[in-house]
N, C-alpha and C positions, 0 to 999 in steps of 0.2 A: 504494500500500500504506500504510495507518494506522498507526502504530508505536504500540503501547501500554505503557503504565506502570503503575507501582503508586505511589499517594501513602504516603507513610513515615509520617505521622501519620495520616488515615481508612481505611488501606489499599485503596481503591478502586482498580482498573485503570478508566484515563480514556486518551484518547489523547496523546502526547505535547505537544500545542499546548495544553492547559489543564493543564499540571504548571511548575513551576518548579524549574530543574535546576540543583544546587547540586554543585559539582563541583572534587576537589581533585586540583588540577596536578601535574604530571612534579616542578616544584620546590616543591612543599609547599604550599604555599598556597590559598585558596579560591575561588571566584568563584561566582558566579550567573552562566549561563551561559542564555541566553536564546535562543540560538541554538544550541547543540547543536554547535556548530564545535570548541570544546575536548576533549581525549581526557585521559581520566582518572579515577578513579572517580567515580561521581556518587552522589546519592539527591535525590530530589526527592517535590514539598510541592505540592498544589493551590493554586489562586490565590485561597483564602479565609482569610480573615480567623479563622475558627475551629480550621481546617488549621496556620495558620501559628502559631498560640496553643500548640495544642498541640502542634507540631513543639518549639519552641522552650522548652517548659515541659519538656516529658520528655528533652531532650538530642540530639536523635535525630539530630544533625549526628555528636555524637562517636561513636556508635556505628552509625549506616550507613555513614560512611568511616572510621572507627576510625583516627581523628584526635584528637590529645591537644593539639595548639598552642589553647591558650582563648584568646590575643589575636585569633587569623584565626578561632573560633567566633562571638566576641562582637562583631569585624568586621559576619559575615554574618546574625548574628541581629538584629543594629541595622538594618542595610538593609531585610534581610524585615519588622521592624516598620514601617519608615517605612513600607513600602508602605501601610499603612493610616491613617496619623494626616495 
């Protein structure tokens, strides 16, 4: 069975092996979550470079987990860029 998703920035349903699951923990915190092993809200971002621009322009971490901590935002938004540089 395929599991599908919706990317938070192009809104596209894609299946879940080309989304990147960003997801905040039991104790508050963030991860990217690559594996789908951790349980906790998530929203997830396509593995593109124009996906992830504009995930991270428009906010979309604080408001798909309606999460306010900006240190573990700006954590997870520094990693999602590196993926690209």
């Amino acid at each position: 069975m395929v599991i599908k998703r919706k990317c938070a920035a192009c809104k596209m349903i894609k299946n879940r092996q080309e989304l990147i699951k960003i997801t905040k923990l039991q104790d508050g915190t963030l991860k990217i979550n690559p594996t789908s092993k951790e349980l906790g809200r998530s929203v997830y971002v396509c593995k593109n470079e124009e996906c992830i621009r504009k995930f991270i322009k428009k906010k979309m971490i604080k408001m798909g987990l309606k999460y306010s901590n900006q240190n573990e935002i700006e954590k997870i938004e520094k990693e999602l860029s590196e993926m690209f540089n």
